[in-house]
N, C-alpha and C positions, 0 to 999 in steps of 0.2 A: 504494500500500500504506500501513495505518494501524497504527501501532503503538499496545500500549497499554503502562504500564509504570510505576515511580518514581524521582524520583532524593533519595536518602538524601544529607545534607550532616550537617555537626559544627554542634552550635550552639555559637554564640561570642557573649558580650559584650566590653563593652567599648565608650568611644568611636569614633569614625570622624575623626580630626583633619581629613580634606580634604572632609568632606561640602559644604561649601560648594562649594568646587569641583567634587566633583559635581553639583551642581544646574545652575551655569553651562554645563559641558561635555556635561551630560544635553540639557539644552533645545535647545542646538544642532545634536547629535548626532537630534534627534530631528526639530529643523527641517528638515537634510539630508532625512532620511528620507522625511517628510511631502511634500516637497517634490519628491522625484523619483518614489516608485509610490504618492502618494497618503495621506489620514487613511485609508483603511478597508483599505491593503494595510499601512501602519505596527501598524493594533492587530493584527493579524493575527500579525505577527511575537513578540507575546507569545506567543503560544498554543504556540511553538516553546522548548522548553526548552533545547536546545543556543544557539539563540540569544541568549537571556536571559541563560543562565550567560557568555556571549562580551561581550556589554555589559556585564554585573557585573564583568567581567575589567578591559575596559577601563577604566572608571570608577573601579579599585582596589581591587577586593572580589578575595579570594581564590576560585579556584574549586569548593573543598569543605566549604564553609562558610554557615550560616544568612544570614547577613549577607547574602550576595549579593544573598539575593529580600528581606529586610524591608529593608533599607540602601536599596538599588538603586529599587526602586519608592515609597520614601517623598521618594528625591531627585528622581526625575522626578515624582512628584505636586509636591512644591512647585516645580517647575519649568513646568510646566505651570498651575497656579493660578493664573487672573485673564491669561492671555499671549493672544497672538492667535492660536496653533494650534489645530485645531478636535480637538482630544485633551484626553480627563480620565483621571484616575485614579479610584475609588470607595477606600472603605474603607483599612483598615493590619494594624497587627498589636492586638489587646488592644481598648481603649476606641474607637479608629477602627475595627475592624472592628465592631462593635456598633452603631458611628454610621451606617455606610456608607448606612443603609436611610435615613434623614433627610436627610442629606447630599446625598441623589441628586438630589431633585428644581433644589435651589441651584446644585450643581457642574451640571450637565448642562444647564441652561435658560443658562448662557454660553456654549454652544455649538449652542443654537439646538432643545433636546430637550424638549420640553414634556410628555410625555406618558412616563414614567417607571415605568409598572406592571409590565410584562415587563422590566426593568432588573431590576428587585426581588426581582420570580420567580426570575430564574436566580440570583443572588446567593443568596440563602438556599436552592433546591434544590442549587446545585452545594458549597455547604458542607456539607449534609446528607449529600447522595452521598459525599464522601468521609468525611465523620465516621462514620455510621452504613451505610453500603447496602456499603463498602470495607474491613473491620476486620482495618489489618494493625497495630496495636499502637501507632499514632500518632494524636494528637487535633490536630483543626485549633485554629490556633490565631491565623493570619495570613489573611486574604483582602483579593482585592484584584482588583478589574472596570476594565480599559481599555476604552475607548467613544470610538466617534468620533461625528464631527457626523450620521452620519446612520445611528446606532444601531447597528453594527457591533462586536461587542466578545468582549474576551479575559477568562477568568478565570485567575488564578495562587492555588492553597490553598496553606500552608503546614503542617502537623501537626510535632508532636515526641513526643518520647517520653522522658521524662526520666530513665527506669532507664539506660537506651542513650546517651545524651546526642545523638540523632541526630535531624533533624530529613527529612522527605520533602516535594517538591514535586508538584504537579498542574495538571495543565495542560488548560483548555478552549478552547474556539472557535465562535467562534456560526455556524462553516462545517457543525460537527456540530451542533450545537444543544445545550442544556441538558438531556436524558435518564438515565436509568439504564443502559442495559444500553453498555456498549463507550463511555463516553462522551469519556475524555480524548484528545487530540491523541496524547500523550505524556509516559510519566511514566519516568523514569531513575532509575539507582540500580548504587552498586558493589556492593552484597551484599543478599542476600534473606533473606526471615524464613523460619522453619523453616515456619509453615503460618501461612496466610489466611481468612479468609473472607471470597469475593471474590461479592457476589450482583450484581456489575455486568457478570460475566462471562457471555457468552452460554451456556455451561454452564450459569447458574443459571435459565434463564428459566423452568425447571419449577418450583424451588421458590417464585419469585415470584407465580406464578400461583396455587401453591399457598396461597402466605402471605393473597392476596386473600380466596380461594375460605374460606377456615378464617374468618376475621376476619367476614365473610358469614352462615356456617352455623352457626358455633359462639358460644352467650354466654360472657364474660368468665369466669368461674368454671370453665366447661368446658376452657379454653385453659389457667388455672392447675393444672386434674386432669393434664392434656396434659402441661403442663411436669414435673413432680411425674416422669410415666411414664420420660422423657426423662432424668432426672438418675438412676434406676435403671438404665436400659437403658446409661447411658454407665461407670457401675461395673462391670458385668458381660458388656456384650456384644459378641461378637465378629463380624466381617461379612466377607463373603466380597466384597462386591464394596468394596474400599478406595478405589479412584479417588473416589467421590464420596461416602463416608463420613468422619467426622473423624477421624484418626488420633491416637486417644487418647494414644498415646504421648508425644507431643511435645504437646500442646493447652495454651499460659500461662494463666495465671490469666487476663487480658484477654477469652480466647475462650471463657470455659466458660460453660454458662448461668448466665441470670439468677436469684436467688434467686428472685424474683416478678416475675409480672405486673402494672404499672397498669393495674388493672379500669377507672380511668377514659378512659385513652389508648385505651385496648383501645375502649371506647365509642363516643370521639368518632370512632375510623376505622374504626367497623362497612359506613359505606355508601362508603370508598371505591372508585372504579373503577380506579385506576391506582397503581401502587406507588409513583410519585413523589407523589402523593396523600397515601402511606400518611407518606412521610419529610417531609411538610411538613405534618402534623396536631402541632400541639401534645402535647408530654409522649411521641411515640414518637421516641425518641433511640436509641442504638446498641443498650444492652441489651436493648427488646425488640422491635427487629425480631430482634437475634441470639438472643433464645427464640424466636420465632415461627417463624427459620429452620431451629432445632434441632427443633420439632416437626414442621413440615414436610418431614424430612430422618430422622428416626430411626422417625417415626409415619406418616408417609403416603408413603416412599419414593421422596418428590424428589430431583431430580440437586441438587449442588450444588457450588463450587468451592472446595479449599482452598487453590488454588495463589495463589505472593504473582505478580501480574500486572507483574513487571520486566524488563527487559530489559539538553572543557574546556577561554587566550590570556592573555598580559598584556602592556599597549601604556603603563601608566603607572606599574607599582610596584603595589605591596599595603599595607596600613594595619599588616598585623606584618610587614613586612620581605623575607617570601618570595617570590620573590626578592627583590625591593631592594624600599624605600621607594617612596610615591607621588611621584612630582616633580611636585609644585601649579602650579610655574609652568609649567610644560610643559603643564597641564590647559588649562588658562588661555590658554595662544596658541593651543592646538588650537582651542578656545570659539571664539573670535576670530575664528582662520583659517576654521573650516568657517560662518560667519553670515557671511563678505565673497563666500566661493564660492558661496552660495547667493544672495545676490543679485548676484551679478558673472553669474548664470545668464541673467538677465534684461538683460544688456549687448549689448552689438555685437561680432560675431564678433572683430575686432582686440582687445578689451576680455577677451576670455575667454580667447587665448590668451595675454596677458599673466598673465592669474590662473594657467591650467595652469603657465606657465614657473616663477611664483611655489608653486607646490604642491610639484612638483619638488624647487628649491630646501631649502624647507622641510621635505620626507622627508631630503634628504639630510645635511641640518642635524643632524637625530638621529643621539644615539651607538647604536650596533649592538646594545644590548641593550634602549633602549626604541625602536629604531627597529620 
């Protein structure tokens, strides 16, 4: 079974005082990893948001909070940068995420990836999808692509919302592939928005078709009359079948239509065939697939979804205290400990139970709140 879903955190700044530390206790943790189911079952584990949120725990990020995913995977990107594990990070939050697309080809040819075009693709569609084809009142604002040596990879978006101060994650998998309809792994969240427009939801696969078929038959200025009809019809009219109408009542300023159509957008994706097509033609960004959805949905009586598609460890301390502080050194011998197990793996059976004897030890060593 797939779920699909968001998870809503607080955004937080603020420094990270043990970031270093995470970076040493990252690479390790992740050389474990690598090292017992593999590079392409480790990126895999991205794709898991309950997982991610448990590594942000451990590493000292709190668990309701932004920081986990920009903090977390900017420490394991420089952790991973230039090392001999056959794992990259792509992109960041802001000017890294912008770079990701340049970056690919450098970061990925030290792991042996020469051929970088479908990297690319899914990077800029799976930001799209949730920016624009997903509009629950959150704008991406962080992305970031795990890849292994032999092309295997995770995506993790980030969006916020800065009225709300609330940030949501999304989460892919190249096990689903990079599409529109049903596409994330899993997305989490403690509270849901009043209303969505969710055209990734197999629910909306009429209006999508619909959105094609319009874009097709009708010129630029006809889609503008269209819209026109649509901002009257939403003043005054009532519908009987609600389920897949907008429930005007509650509808934020975010979801209402677009003043206008770009006649030019509208142009350049006259002859697409596929609606991921539609979200990867220059200049059609959130607003006017979300008029084109609106016309397709008030004026040609496509199904479509308002519903928001929704559905936490700490092993070192947290950076504001909750529970207690990070203990750095404690980061720091874990580092240590888990890079002598991993090659004590590679020893003589006599050799390995002396490490397990020392593992032991070393649990018991901890005090009972960060054991």
């Amino acid at each position: 079974m797939r779920f699909t879903g968001s998870a809503t955190l607080w955004l937080v700044d603020g420094p990270v005082p043990h970031f270093p530390e995470m970076v040493v206790l990252g690479r390790e943790i992740l050389r474990a990893l690598v090292d017992a189911v593999g590079s392409d079952a480790a990126v895999q584990r991205f794709s898991d948001p309950f997982w991610l949120s448990a590594l942000a725990c451990v590493l000292g990020l709190e668990h309701d909070t932004s920081g986990q995913t920009t903090v977390t995977l900017k420490a394991l990107k420089h952790a991973l940068a230039g090392s001999d594990l056959p794992v990259r990070i792509l992109g960041g939050k802001g000017l890294e995420m912008r770079k990701a697309q340049l970056e690919a080809a450098k970061v990925l040819g030290e792991i042996g990836i020469e051929e970088v075009g479908e990297i690319r693709r899914v990077m800029k569609l799976t930001a799209s999808v949730d920016d624009a084809a997903l509009q629950d009142s959150h704008d991406v604002y962080f992305h970031a692509t795990v890849v292994s040596e032999s092309g295997r990879w995770a995506v993790i978006n980030q969006a916020m919302n800065i009225e709300k101060k609330t940030a949501r994650r999304y989460h892919w998998s190249s096990e689903i592939g990079a599409r529109v309809e049903e596409p994330h792994t899993e997305i989490l969240s403690d509270q849901s928005a009043d209303v969505v427009l969710d055209l990734t939801s197999a629910l909306s696969s009429e209006t999508r078709k619909a959105v094609l078929e319009m874009l097709s038959d009708s010129p630029p200025s006809r889609l503008n009359e269209d819209l026109c009809q649509v901002k009257a019809i939403l003043k005054k009219q009532a519908f009987l079948d609600r389920e897949y109408r907008p429930p005007m009542t509650v509808l934020p300023e975010n979801l209402l239509p677009p003043r206008r159509l770009d006649e030019d957008s509208i142009r350049r994706a006259k002859y697409v065939s596929k609606f991921e097509e539609l979200l990867l033609t220059p200049g059609c960004g959130a607003a006017t697939v979300r008029g084109l959805a609106y016309i397709a949905v008030l004026l040609y009586g496509s199904r479509v979804s308002w519903q928001d598609p929704v559905k936490f460890t700490y092993a070192f301390g947290t950076k504001s205290g909750r529970p207690y502080y990070v203990n750095k050194q404690a980061m720091v011998k874990s580092a240590e400990f888990l890079r002598e197990v991993v090659l004590g793996s590679r020893m003589a059976e006599a050799d390995k139970i002396t490490v397990l004897r020392r593992l032991k030890s070393f649990a018991e060593s901890l005090d009972p709140v960060n054991h």
